[in-house]
C-alpha positions as CSV (number, residue, x, y, z in Angstrom):
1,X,192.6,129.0,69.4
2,X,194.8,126.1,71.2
3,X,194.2,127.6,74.1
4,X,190.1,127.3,73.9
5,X,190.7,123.2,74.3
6,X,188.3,122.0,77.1
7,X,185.7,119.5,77.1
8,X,182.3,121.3,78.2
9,X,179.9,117.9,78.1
10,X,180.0,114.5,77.2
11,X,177.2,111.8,77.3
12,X,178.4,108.3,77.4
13,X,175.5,106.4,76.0
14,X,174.9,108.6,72.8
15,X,178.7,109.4,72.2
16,X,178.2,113.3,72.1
17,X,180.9,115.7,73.0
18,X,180.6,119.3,73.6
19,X,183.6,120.9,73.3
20,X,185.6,124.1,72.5
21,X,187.0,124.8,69.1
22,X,190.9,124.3,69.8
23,X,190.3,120.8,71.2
24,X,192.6,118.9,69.0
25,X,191.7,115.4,67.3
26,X,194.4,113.5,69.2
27,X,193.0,115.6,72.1
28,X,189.9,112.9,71.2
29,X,191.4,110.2,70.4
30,X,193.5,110.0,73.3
31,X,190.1,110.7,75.6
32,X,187.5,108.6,74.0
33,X,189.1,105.9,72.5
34,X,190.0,104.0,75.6
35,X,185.9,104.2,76.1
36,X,184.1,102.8,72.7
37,X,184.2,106.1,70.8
38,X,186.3,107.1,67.6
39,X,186.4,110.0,65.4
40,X,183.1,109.9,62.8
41,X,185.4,111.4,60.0
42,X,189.0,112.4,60.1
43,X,191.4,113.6,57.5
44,X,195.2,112.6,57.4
45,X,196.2,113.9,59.9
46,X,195.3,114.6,64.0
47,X,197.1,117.5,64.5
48,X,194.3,119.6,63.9
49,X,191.5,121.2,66.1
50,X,187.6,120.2,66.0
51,X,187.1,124.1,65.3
52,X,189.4,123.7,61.8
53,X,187.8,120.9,60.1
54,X,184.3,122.3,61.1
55,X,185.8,125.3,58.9
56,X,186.9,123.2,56.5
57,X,184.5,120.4,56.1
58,X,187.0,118.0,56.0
59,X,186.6,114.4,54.6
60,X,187.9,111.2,55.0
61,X,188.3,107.5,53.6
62,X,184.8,107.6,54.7
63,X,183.2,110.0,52.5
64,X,181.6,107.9,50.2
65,X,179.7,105.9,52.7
66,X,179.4,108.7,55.8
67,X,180.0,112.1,54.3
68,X,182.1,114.8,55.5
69,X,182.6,116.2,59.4
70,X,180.4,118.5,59.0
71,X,177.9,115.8,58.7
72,X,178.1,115.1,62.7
73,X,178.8,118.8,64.2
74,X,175.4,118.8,65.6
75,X,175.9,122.5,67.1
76,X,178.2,124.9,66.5
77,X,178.7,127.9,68.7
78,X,180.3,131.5,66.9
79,X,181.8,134.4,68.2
80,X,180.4,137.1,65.8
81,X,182.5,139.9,64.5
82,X,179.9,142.3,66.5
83,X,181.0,140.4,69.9
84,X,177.7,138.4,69.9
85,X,178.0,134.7,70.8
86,X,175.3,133.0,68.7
87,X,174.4,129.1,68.9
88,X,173.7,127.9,65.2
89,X,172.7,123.9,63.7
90,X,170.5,122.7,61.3
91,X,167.3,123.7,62.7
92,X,168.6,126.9,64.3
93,X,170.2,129.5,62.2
94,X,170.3,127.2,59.5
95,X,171.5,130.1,56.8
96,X,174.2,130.6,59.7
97,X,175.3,126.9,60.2
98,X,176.1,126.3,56.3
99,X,177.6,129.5,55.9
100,X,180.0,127.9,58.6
101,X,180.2,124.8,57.7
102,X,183.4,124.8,55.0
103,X,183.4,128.3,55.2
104,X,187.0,128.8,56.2
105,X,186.4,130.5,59.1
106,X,185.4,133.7,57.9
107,X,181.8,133.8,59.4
108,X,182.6,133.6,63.1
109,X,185.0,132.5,65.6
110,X,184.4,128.8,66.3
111,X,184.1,128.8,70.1
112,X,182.3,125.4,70.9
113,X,181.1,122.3,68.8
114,X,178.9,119.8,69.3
115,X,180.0,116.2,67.8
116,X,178.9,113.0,67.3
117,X,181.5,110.3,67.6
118,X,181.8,106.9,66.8
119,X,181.1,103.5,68.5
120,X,183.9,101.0,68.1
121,X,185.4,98.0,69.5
122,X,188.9,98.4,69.5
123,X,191.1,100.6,68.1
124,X,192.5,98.5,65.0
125,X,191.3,98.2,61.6
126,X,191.1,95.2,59.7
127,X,192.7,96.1,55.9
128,X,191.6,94.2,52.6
129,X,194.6,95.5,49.6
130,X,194.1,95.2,45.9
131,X,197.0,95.9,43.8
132,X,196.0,96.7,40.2
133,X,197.2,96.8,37.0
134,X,196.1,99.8,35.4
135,X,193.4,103.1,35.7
136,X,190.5,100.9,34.4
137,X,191.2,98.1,36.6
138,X,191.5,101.1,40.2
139,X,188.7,102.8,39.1
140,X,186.6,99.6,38.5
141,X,187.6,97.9,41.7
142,X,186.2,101.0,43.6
143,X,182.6,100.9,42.2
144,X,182.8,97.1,43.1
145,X,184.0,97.2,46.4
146,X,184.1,100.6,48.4
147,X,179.8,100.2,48.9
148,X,180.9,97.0,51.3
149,X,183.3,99.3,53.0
150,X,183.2,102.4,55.3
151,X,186.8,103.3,54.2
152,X,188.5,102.9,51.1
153,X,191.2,104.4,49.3
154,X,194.0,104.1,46.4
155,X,197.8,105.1,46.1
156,X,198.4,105.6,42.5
157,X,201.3,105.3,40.5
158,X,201.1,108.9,38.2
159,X,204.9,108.2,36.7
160,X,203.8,104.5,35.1
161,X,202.6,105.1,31.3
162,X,201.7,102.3,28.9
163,X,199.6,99.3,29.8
164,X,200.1,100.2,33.2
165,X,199.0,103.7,33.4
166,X,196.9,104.8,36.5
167,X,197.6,101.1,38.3
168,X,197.2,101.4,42.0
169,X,196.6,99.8,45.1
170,X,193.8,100.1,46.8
171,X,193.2,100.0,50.8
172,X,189.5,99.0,51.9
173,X,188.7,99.1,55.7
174,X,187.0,98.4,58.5
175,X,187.1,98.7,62.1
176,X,188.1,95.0,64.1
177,X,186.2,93.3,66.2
178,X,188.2,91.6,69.3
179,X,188.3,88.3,67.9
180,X,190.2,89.6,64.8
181,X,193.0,91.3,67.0
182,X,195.9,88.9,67.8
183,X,195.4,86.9,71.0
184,X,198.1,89.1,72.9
185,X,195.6,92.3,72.8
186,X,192.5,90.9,73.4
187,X,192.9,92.0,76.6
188,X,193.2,95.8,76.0
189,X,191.7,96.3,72.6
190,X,192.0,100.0,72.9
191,X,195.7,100.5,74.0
192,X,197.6,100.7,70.8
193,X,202.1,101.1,71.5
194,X,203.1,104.4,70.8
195,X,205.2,104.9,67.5
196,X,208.8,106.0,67.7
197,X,208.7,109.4,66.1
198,X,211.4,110.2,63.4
199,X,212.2,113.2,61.6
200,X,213.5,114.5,58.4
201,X,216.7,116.2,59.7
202,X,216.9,118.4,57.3
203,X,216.0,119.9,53.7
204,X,216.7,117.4,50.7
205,X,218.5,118.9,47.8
206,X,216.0,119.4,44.9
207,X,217.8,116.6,42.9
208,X,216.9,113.8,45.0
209,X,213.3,114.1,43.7
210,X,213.3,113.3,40.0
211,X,211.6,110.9,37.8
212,X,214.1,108.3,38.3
213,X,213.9,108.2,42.1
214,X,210.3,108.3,41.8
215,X,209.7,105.3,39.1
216,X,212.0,103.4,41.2
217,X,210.2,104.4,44.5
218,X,206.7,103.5,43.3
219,X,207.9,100.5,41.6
220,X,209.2,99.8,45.5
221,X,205.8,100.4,47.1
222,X,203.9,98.6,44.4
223,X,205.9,95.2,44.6
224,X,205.9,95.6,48.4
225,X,201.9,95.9,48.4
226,X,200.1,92.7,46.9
227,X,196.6,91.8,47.0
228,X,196.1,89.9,50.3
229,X,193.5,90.2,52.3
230,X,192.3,90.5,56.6
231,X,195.5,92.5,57.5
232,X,195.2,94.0,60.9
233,X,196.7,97.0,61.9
234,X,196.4,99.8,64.6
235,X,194.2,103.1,63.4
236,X,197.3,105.3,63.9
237,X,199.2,103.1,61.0
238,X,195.9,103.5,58.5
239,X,194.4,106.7,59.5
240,X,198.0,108.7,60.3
241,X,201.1,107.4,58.5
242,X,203.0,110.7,58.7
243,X,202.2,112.1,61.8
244,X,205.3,109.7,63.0
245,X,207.5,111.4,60.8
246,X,208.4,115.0,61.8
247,X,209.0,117.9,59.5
248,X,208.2,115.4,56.7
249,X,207.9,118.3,54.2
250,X,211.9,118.9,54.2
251,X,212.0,115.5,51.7
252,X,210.4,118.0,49.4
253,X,213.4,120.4,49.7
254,X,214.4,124.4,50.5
255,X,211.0,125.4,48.0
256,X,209.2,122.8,49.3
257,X,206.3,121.4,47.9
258,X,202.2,122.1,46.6
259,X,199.5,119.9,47.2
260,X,196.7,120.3,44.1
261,X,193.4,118.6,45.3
262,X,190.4,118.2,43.1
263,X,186.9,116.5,42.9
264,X,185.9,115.2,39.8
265,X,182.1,114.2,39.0
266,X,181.3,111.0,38.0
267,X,180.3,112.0,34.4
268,X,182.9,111.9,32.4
269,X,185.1,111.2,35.2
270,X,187.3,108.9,33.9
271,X,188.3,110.3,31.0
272,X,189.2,113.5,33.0
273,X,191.2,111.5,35.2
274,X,193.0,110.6,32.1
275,X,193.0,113.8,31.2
276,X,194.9,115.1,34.2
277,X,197.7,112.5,34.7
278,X,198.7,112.3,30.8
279,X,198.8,116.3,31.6
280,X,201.3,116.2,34.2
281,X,203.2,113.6,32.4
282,X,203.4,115.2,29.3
283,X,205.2,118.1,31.4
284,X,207.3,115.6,33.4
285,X,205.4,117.4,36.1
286,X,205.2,113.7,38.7
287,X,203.9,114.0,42.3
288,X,205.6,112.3,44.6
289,X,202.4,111.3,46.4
290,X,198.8,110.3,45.0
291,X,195.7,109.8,46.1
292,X,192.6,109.0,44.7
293,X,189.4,108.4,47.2
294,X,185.5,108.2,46.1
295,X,182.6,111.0,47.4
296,X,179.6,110.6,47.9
297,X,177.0,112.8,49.1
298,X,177.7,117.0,50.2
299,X,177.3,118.0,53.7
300,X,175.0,121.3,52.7
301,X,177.8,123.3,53.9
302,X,177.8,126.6,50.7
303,X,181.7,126.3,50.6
304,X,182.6,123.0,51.1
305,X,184.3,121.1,48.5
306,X,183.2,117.4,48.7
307,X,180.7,116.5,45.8
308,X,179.9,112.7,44.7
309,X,182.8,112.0,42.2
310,X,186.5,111.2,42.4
311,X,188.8,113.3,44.5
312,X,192.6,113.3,43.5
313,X,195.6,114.7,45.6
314,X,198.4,115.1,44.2
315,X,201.7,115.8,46.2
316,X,204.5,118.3,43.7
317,X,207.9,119.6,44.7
318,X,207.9,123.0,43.5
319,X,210.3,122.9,40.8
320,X,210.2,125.8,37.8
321,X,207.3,125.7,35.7
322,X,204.9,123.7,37.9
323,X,202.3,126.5,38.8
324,X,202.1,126.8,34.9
325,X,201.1,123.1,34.5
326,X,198.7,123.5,37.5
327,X,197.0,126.4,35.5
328,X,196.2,123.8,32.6
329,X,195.3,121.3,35.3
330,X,192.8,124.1,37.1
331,X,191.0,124.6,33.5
332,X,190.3,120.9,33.0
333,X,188.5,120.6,36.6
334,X,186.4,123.9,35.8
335,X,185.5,122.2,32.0
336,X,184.7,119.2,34.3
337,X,182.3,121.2,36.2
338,X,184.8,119.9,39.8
339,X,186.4,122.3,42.0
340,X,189.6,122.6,43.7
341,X,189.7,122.1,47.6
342,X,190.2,125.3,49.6
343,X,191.8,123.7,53.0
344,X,194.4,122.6,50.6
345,X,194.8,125.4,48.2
346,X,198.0,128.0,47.8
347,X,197.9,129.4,44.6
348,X,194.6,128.7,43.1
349,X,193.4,131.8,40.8
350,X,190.2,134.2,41.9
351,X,188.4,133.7,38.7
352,X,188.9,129.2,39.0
353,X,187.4,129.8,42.8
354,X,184.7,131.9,41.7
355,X,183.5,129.4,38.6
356,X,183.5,126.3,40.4
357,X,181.8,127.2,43.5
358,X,178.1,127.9,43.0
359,X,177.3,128.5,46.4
360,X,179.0,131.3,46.4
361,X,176.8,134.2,46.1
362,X,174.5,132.7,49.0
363,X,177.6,132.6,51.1
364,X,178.5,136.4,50.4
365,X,174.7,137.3,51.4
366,X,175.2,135.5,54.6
367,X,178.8,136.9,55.2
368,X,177.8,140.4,54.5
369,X,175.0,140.2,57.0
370,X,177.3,138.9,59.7
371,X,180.1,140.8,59.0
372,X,178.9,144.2,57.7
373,X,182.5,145.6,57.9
374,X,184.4,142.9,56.5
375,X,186.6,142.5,59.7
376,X,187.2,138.6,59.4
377,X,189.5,138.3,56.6
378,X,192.4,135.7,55.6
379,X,194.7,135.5,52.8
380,X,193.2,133.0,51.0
381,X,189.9,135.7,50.7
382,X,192.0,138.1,49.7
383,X,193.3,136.6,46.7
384,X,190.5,134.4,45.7
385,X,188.1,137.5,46.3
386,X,185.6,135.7,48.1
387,X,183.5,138.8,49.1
388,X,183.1,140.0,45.6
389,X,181.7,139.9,42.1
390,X,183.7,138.8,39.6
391,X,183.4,140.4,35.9
């Protein structure tokens, strides 16, 4: 699909861009931000094409006050497996459009979309950090402050235990205004200096990550991040932190590493929160990265995983016995009536997909009528056996 990258239409004054599916999100960035216009929702990274987080519905530090991307495709052209082209939104092949929408691409192939960026100022982000002392504390913090920002969200330490279990630091932000940028790029508020690209050079033996290294590298990135307030910095440093750092997965070694992503509702959120970490702990099963953001409101897409409650990421080296401990941590989401996210996902089990997205069934009407034949097909439907009925 990288080859299906050209911008079709663009209006200047309403920030709408027509374009096809394999356009990339630095493709965007690197075309729009010089003139007022930023993404309206990006994930972690943007080295991935408009036609892939359509698919995916992905979501952002922005959820909780703007919703998910599929929030601003305002059109989305398919290729049907029958060779039609078909045009589909919210008023026009409604069914069509939400079947699409997080629906891992297994309704159509995404030819064009129709999106709705973003007026900003400049191309910085003015960051408020609150370093806190324990899951109470982060998870309070959140309700107080994320409604007074559009982006918000918390690195957790999962390997602390004690009185400082769950403590964090939390990232609200904002997009600058000129007069908050420093004097020297007042001038060209959209040009931001290119990072030096590094790269892991090559795999890390297993050993280095243990829970040693990683108490004392949390205990590193917690002391280094106070409170402090009105910090400036470029969108690439806040929105993209690794895409500066190539083949960043071979710190995780030869097996490499999973990412387990959940949402969590609100009710009884916390104490499933709890319930999670003091899981993994229990197994010495630590994640070298964590994440914990705030949803808000679904997108309408049938498939897609956002849901108001608390998402957690969690980052594991695959070491023996960690898919086990993932099993126990997939049966406390589906008790918590949460889900697991499928853009993420590489070893979920059919029957977790199958109770924790209730969608589903509407989906498989819609699929079935667009693809009698079952010719679009990816692993992940294959083993989560998204076109049948589960006993």
């Amino acid at each position: 699909m990288e080859r299906l990258d050209r911008y079709l239409a663009f209006d200047p004054e309403t920030g709408v861009v027509r374009c096809e599916g394999g356009v990339s999100l630095a493709d965007i960035l690197r075309s729009f931000l010089p003139r007022g216009w930023f993404l309206p929702v990006t994930p972690g990274t943007k080295f991935c094409t408009v036609g892939a987080c359509v698919a995916c519905d992905v979501h952002g530090k922005n959820h909780h006050h703007d919703g998910s991307f599929g929030n601003f495709a305002r059109q989305i052209t398919l290729l049907l497996p029958s060779g039609e082209t078909v045009c589909c939104s919210r008023e026009q092949n409604a069914d069509l459009f939400f079947a699409t929408v997080g629906g891992m691409g297994l309704t159509g192939v995404i030819l064009e979309v129709e999106l709705q960026l973003r007026r900003v100022e400049t191309a910085y982000i003015v960051v408020d950090y609150v370093r806190t002392g324990n899951l109470e504390e982060t998870l309070q913090t959140f309700h107080e402050k994320d409604a007074h920002y559009p982006y918000s969200v918390a690195w957790l330490d999962c390997v602390a235990s004690g009185r400082g279990f769950g403590k964090g630091v939390l990232m609200f932000g904002r997009h600058a205004a000129p007069d908050r940028l420093p004097i020297k790029s007042r001038h060209n508020p959209f040009t931001v200096t290119p990072k030096r690209t590094k790269s892991v050079p090559f795999d890390l033996p297993d050993f280095v990550l243990n829970p040693v290294s990683l108490r004392a590298f949390n205990s590193v990135y917690y002391r280094f991040h106070p409170s402090r307030e009105g910090v400036v910095t470029d969108y690439d440093t806040y929105f993209y932190p690794l895409d500066s750092i190539l083949q960043w997965n071979r710190a995780y070694g030869k097996r490499g590493f999973v990412q387990w992503q959940c949402v969590l509702p609100y009710e009884n959120g916390v104490q499933n929160l709890v319930r999670i970490l003091e899981t993994a702990q229990k197994h010495r099963t630590y994640p070298f990265l964590s994440v914990l953001k705030r949803m808000g409101e679904p997108s309408g897409g049938l498939l897609s995983f956002p849901m108001p409650g608390y998402t957690l990421a969690l980052d594991f080296p695959v070491r023996d016995g960690l898919f086990e401990v993932l099993d126990q941590l997939d049966r406390i989401v589906i008790e918590a009536g949460g889900r697991l996210y499928l853009a993420k996902d590489a070893r979920m089990s059919a029957e977790t997909f199958h109770a924790t997205y209730p969608q589903l069934p509407r989906w498989q009407a819609i699929k079935a009528q667009v693809d009698p034949k079952g010719l679009l097909q990816s692993d992940l439907a294959r083993r989560l056996r998204m076109m049948e009925v589960l006993k």
